[in-house]
C-alpha positions in Angstrom: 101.1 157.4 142.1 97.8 155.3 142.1 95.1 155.7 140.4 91.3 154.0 140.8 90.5 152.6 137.0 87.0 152.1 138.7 86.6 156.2 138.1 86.8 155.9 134.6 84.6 152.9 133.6 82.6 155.3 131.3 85.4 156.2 129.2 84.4 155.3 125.5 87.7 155.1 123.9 89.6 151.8 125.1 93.1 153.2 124.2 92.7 155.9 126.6 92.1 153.2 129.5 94.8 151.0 128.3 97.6 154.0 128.4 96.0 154.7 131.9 96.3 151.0 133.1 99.6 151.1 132.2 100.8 154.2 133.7 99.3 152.3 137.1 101.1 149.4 137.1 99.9 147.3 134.4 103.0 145.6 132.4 100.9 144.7 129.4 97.1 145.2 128.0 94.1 143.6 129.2 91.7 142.4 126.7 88.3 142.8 126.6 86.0 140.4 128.2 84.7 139.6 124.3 88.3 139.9 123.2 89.4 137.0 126.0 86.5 134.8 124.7 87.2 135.1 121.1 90.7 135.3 120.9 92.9 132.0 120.4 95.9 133.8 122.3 93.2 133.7 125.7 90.2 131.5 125.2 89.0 131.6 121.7 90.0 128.1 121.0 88.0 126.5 123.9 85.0 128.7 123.9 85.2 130.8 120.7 81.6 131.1 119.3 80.1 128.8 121.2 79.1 130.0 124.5 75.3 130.8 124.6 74.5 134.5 124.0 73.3 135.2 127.8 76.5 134.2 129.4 78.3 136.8 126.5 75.8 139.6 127.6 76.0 138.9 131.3 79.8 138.7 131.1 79.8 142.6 129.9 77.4 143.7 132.6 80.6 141.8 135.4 83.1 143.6 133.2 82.0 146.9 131.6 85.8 147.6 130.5 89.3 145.4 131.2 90.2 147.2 134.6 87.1 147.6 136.5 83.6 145.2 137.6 80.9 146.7 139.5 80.4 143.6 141.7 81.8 141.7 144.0 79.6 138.9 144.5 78.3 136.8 141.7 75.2 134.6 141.7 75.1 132.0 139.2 72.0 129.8 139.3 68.9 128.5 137.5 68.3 125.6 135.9 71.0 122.7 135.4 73.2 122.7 131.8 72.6 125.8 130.7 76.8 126.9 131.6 77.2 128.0 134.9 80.1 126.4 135.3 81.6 127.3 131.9 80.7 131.4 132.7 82.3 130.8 136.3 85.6 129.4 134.8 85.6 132.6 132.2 85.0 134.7 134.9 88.1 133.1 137.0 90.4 132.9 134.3 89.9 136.6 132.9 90.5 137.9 136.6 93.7 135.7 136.2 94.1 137.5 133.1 94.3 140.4 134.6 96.7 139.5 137.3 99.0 138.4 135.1 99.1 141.2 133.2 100.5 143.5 136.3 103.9 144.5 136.4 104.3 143.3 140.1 101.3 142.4 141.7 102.5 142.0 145.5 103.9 145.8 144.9 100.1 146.2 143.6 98.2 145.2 146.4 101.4 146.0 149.0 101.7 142.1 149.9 105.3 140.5 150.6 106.3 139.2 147.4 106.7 135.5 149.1 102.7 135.4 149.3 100.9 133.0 147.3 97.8 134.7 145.7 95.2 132.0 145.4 92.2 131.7 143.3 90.3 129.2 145.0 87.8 126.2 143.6 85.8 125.4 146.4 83.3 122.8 146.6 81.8 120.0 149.1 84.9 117.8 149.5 87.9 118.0 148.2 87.9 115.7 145.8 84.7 116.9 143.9 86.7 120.6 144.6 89.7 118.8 142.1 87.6 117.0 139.6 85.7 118.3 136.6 85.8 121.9 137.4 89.9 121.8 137.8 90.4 119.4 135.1 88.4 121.6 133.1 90.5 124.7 133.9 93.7 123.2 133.5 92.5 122.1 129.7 91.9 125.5 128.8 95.1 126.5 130.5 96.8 124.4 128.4 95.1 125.9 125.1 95.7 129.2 125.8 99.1 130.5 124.4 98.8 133.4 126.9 98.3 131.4 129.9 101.0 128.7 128.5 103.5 131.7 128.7 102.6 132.7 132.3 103.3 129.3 133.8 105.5 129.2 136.4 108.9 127.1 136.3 108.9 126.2 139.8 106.3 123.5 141.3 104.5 126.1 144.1 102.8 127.5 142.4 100.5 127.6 139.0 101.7 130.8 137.5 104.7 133.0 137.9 104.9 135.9 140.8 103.5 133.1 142.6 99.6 133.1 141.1 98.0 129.8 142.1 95.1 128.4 141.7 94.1 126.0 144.3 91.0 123.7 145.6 89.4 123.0 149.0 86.7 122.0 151.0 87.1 124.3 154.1 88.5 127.9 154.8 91.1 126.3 156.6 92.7 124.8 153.4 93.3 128.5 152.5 95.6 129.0 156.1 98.6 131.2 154.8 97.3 132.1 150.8 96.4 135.5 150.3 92.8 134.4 148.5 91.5 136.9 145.5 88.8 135.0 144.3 86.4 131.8 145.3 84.6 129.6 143.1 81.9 128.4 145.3 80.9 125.2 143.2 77.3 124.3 144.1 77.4 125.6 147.1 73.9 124.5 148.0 75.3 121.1 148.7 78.0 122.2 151.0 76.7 119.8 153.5 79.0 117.7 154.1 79.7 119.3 158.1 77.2 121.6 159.6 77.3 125.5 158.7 79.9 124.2 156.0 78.7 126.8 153.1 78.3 130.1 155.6 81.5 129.0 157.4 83.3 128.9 153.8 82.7 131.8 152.7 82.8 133.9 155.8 85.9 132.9 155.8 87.4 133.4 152.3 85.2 136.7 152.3 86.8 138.2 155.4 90.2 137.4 154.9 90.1 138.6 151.0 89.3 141.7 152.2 91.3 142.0 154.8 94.6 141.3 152.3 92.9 143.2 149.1 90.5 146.1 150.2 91.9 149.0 149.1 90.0 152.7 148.3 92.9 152.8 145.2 93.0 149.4 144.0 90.6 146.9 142.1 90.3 143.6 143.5 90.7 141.6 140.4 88.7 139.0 142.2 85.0 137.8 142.7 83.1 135.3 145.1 81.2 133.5 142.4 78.5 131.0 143.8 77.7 128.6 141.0 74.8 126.0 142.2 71.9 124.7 140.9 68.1 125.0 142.9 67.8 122.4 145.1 64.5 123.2 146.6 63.5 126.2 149.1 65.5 127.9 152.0 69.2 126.8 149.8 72.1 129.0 150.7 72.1 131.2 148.2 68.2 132.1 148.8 69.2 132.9 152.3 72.3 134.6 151.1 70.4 137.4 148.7 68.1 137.5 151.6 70.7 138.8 153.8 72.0 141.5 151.0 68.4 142.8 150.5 68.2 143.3 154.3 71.4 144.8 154.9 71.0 146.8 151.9 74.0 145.7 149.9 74.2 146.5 146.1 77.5 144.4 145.5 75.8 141.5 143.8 74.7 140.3 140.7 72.3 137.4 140.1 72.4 135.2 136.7 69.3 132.7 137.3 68.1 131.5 133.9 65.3 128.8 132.5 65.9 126.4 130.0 64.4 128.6 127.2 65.7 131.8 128.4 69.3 130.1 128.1 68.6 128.7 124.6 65.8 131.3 123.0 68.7 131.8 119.9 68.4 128.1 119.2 65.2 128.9 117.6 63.4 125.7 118.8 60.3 127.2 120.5 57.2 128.4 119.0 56.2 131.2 121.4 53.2 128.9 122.5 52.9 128.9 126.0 50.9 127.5 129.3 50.9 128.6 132.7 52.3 126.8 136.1 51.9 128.2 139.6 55.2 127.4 141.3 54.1 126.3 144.7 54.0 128.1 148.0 55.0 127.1 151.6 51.1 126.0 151.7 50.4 124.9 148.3 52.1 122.2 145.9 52.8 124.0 142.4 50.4 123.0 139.4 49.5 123.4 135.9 47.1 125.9 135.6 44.2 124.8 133.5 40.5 126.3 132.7 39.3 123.4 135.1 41.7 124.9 138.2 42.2 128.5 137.8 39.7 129.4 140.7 42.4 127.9 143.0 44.8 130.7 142.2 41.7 133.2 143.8 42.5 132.0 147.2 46.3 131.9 147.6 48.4 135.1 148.4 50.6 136.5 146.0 50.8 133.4 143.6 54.1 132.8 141.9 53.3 132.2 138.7 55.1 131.5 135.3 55.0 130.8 131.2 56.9 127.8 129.9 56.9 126.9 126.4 54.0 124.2 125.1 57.5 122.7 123.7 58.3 122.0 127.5 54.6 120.7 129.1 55.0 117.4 128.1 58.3 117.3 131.1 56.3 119.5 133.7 53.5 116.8 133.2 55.8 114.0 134.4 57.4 115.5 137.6 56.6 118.9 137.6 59.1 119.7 140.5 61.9 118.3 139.3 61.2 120.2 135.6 60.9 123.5 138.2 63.7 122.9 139.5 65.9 121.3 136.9 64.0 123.7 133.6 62.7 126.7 135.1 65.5 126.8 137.7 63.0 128.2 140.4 62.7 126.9 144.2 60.1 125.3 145.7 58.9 124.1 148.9 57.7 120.6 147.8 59.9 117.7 148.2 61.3 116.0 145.2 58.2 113.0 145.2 58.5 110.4 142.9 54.7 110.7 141.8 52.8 113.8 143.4 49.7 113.1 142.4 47.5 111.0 144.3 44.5 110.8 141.5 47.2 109.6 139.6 48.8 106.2 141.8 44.8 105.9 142.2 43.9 105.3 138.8 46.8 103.3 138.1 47.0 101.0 141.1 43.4 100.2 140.6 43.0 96.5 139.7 41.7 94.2 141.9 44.4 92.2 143.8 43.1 88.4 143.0 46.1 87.9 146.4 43.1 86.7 149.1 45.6 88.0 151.6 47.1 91.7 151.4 50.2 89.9 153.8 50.8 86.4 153.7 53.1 85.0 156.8 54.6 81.9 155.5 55.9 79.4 158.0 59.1 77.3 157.4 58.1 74.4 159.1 54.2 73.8 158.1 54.4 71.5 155.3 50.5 71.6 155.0 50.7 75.7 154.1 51.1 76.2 150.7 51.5 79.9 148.8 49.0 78.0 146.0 46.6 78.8 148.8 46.7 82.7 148.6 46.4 82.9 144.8 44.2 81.5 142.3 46.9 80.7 139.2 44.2 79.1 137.2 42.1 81.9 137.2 44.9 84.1 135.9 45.2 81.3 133.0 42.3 81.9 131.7 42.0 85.5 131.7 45.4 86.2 129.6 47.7 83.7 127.6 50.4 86.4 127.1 54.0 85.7 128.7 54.2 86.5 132.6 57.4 88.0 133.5 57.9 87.6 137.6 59.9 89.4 140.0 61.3 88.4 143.3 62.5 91.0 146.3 63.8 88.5 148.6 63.6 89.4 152.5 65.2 86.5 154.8 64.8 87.4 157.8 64.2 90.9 158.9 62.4 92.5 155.7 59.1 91.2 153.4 59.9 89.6 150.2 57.7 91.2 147.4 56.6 89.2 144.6 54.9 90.7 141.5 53.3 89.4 138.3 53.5 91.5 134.9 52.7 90.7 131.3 53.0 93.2 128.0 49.1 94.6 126.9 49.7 95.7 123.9 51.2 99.3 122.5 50.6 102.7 122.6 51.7 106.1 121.0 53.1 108.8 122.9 54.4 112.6 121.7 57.5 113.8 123.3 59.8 117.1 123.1 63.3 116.6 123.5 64.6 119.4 125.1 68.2 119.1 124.0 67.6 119.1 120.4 64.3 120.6 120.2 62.5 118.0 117.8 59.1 116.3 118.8 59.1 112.3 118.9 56.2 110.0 118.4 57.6 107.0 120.3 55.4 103.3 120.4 56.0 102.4 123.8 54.6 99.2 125.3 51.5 98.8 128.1 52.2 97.1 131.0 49.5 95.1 133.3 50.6 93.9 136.8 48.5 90.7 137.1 49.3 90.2 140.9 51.3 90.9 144.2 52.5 89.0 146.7 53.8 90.3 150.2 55.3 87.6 152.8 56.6 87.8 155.8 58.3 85.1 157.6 57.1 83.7 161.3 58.5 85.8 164.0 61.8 83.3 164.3 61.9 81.9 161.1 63.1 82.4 157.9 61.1 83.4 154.8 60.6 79.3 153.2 62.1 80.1 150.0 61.4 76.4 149.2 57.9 77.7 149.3 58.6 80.0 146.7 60.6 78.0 144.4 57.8 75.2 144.5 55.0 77.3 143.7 56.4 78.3 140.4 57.3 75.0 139.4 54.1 74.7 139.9 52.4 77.3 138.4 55.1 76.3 135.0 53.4 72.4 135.5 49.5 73.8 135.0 50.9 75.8 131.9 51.0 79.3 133.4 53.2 81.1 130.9 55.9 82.0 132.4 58.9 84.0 130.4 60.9 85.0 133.2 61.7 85.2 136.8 64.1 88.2 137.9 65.7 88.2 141.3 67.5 91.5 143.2 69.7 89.9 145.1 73.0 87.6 145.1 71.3 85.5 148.5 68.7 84.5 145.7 71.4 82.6 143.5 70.3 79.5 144.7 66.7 80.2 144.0 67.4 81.4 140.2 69.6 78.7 140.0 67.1 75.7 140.7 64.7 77.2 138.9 67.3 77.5 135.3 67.3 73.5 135.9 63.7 72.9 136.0 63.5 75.1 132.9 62.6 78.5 134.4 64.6 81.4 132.5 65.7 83.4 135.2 68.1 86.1 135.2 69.4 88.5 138.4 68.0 92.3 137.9 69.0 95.0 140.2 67.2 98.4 139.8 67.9 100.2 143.3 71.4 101.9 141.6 70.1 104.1 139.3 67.4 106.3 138.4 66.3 105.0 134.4 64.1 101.8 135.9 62.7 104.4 138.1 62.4 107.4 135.4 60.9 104.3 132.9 58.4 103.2 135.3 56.8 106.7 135.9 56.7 107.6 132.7 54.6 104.7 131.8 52.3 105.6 135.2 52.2 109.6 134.1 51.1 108.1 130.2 48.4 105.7 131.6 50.6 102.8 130.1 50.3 100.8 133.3 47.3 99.0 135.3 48.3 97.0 138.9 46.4 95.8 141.6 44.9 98.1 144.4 47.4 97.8 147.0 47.8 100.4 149.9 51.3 99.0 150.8 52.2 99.2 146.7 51.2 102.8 146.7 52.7 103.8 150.0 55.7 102.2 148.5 55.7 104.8 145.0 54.4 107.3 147.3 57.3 107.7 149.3 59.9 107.1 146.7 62.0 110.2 146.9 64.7 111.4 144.4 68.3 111.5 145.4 71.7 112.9 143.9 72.5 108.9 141.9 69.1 107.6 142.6 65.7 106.8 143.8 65.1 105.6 147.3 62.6 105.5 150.1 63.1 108.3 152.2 65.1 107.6 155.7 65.0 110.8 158.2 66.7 109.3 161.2 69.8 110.8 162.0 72.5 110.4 164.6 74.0 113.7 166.4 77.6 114.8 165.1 78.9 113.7 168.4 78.1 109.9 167.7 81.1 108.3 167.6 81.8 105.4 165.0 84.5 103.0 164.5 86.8 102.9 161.3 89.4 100.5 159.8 92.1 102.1 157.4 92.8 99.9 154.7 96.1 99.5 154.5 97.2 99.1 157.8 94.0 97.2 159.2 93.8 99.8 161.9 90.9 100.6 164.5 90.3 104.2 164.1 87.5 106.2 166.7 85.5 109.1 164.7 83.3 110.9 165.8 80.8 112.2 162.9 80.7 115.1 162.3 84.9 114.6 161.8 84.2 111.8 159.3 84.2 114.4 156.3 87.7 115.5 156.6 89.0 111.9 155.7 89.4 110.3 152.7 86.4 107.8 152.6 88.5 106.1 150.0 91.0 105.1 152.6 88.9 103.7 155.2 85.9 100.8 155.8 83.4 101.5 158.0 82.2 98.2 160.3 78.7 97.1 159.1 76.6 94.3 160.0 75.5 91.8 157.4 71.6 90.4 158.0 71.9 87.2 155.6 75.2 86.0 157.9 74.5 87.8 160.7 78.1 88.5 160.9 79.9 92.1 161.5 81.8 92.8 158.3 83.8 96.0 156.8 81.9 97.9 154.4 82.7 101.3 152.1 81.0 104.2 153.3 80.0 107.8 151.5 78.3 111.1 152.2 78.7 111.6 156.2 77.0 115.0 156.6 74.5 117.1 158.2 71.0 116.4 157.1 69.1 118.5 159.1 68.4 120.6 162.7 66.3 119.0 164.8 64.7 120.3 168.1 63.6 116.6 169.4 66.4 113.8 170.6 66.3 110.4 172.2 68.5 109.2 174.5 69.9 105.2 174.0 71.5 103.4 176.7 73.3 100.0 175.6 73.7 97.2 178.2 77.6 98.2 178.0 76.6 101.5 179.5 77.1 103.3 176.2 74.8 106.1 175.4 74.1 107.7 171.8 71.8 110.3 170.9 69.5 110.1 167.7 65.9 111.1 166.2 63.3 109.4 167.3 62.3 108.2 163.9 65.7 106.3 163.5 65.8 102.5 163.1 67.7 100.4 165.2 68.5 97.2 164.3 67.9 94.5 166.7 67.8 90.9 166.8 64.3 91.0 166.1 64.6 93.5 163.2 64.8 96.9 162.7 62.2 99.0 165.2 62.4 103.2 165.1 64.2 105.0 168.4 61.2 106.0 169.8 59.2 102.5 169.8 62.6 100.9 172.1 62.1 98.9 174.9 64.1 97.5 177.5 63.0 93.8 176.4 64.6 94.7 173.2 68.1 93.4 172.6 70.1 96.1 170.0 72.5 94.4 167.8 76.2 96.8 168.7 79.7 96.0 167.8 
């Protein structure tokens, strides 16, 4: 006889529902969800006392008693480490729990006892899918003297009765499991192929219950999506969306701020300061006395309190402190610098450069870059130590070259979030003395000679220079000649990651830099756009999923033909991709990452190669050719594309 715990979820005295769990096919007692936590037997001596207070009250609303949840979908988002991924593994493991503690759970759910019963960890790829979040599992696992004792002997599965849990990238890796549960691991960045996040959990979601949907029997199994806000229109905004439509009442949402999530620290004050949080019309702002009356003329303003403690990081990029803090959506792109009164005021020297792009030519002995830049001038203004930095461009690109020296020092008040103390940090001016674009003759080269001799030049008058930084290994020779004529020089890359970038707006946002008025210099902050591992200039052109590319495995040397949007199943690990090199104009093999859909378009360009060859792209996509780079759209047929 059967019997639906679900019925009884008011009951007050847990005894009761444990003699009637047992009676129903339960071989031993499920714990309570406080009881899993804070027991050493289950979890107590990973998580114990130290999960924050939310997750412990929101954990009670999923499981009002050991047999029965009132959900079956579970939203966990909001703003990045506050735990979602530590609740989402407690969640997992006490359905486990529960499993576990049946007395035959293919008699339970009327399955063929050679089934596997999966709980799955999804994510983008499979390797991100068995990284932290599974290592992290099997660590607790391991702690845990009652899931120790429920490991199975054989190597099919994870747990006896053959209980698994198992990771993947697509419902496809699922072929043949009977699949309980899903950890959908930011899901908003299930990317990597198109409709890869809807196609996922359609699929999990229909064949869970298909194999588990029972009037008589609780699924001990939830879909949990666990992702942080990545800006408007993310999965899981459409995917509440669709519940409110269709009416559905079998979710849950956990979105928390930063102060929300860590109120019982006791680090904020209770003084607070308004931000609107944007619209699909209007960027978000601080809301001050001086632009209040803007809020009178937008419809239905989203509008939020964040603790003073907090203003200090909503003053330096406030979307990325909406998204990353507040753990709210919005329509703005993730800018490096929003503001344009901002780049204004601090790109407003006057460039002493008497050219704002200076074409250097390789073979004109006569042309100096003296010519463009008054270095004595500069002498006499400031004696401090210039420190110089070189972008070099060959061929097909500028080369950037810009002047800075240290002006002095300046105190700044900051709130560290994490451990809630203000800082009064000293933190250095900066003045960019001067910048330098040059392009090469259509042909040529950029003269680096050119280069190289007006420093040693400018070092022979007694301009003080400290240092001369270079990006790039083709500027070895450079840095090298100019360490024997007594020029420190050193090579400095700051394109990988994000603290040269994070450093440099900070001092922009504090007022701690001056540079010259440069529209190509601003355009160039302007457009700087956050990424996952960096900063970068934003690049929209994309190929169709069709495109096909060619590979070379790695071990065997072999030519493999892939189309794009089939690129994601493979191992990028195992393969090179063929690249072309523009300092040796040679094709070489290169690693590759991160082939996935970046956005529906409604506007493509055909390409025709002399072989006959055709490719579809964006318009805005750059295609090299021998003359350099030139978007889709601005093609001719005089123009001769560089193919392999």
């Amino acid at each position: 006889m059967s019997l639906d715990l679900s019925s009884i979820e008011g009951h007050k005295r847990i005894d009761i529902i444990h003699q009637l769990a047992l009676m129903s096919g339960f071989a031993e007692k499920v714990p309570t969800i406080d009881q899993f936590i804070e027991d050493p037997y289950y979890l107590g001596k990973v998580l114990g006392n130290g999960m924050y207070p939310i997750w412990r009250r929101a954990l009670r609303q999923i499981f009002p008693t050991p047999y029965y949840s009132p959900v079956n979908e579970i939203i966990l988002s909001g703003g990045i480490g506050l735990g979602k991924s530590t609740a989402a593994l407690a969640i997992t493991l006490y359905d486990v729990c529960k499993i576990l503690c049946l007395e035959n759970p293919h008699k339970y759910y009327n399955l063929i006892e050679s089934t596997v019963i999966s709980y799955a960890l999804m994510n983008a790829t499979k390797s991100l899918a068995g990284g932290i979040l599974y290592g992290q599992m099997v660590d607790w696992i391991e702690a845990s003297p009652f899931f120790k004792s429920k490991l199975a002997n054989n190597k099919r599965t994870l747990f006896r009765n053959n209980i698994d849990i198992s990771i993947g990238s697509r419902g496809r890796d699922y072929l043949g499991a009977a699949t309980i549960h899903a950890i959908f691991s930011e899901v908003n960045d299930m990317t990597v192929v198109g409709n890869q996040a809807v196609d996922n959990v359609d699929t999990i979601s229909t064949r869970r219950l298909s194999r588990f949907n029972s009037k008589t029997r609780s699924i001990f199994g939830h879909l949990i999506f666990d992702s942080s806000n990545k800006g408007n229109r993310s999965f899981i905004d459409m995917r509440v969306d669709e519940k409110i439509k269709n009416g559905d009442t079998d979710y849950i949402i956990f979105a928390y701020s930063h102060w929300e999530a860590k109120e019982h620290t006791g680090n904020y004050t209770g003084e607070r300061f308004e931000v609107f949080c944007g619209s699909e019309h209007s960027d978000p702002f601080i809301i001050t006395d001086e632009n209040k009356d803007k809020l009178a003329n937008l419809h239905e303003p989203k509008i939020i309190t964040v603790p003073v403690e907090h203003r200090f990081e909503f003053q330096v990029n406030l979307v990325k402190s909406l998204r990353d803090l507040a753990g709210i959506s919005t329509f703005s792109t993730f800018s490096f610098i929003s503001s344009n009164e901002i780049l204004l005021a601090t790109f407003s020297r006057p460039n002493i450069a008497k050219k704002a792009i200076i074409e250097l030519d390789f073979f004109d002995q006569t042309q100096t870059l003296d010519q463009f830049i008054d270095i004595k001038m500069c002498m006499f203004t400031c004696r401090s130590p210039r420190f110089i930095h070189i972008d070099l461009g060959i061929k097909h690109d500028s080369t950037g070259i810009a002047c800075s020296y240290l002006d002095g020092y300046k105190d700044t008040t900051r709130f560290d979030s994490l451990t809630g103390d203000t800082v009064i940090n000293r933190e250095p001016n900066f003045v960019t003395e001067w910048v330098l674009e040059i392009r090469a003759v259509p042909g040529h080269e950029v003269p680096i000679y050119k280069i190289r001799e007006f420093l040693l030049g400018a070092k022979k008058i007694g301009y003080p220079i400290s240092l001369v930084s270079t990006d790039g290994y083709q500027s070895t020779n450079l840095r090298q000649d100019l360490v024997l004529k007594g020029i420190n020089s050193e090579l400095i890359s700051v394109d990988r990651y994000k603290d040269p970038y994070n450093y440099l707006r900070n001092c922009i946002l504090e007022g701690r830099l001056s540079a010259p008025s440069s529209s190509k210099l601003i355009e160039e902050v302007r457009t700087l756009q956050e990424n996952d591992a960096k900063f970068d200039h934003s690049f929209d052109g994309c190929f169709t999923g069709d495109t096909e590319i060619t590979l070379v495995r790695k071990d065997t040397k072999e030519f493999v033909f892939k189309k794009l949007q089939d690129v994601s199943e493979l191992d990028y690990s195992d393969y090179y991709t063929i690249s072309y090199d523009l300092e040796t104009n040679n094709f070489v093999l290169s690693e590759f990452k991160n082939c996935r859909v970046t956005k529906e378009v409604t506007q493509l360009l055909e390409v025709e190669l002399e072989s006959g060859e055709v490719f579809q792209c964006t318009p805005e996509h750059l295609i090299l050719t021998k003359t350099g780079y030139v978007k889709a759209e601005n093609l001719t047929g005089t123009h001769d594309i560089i193919s392999y």
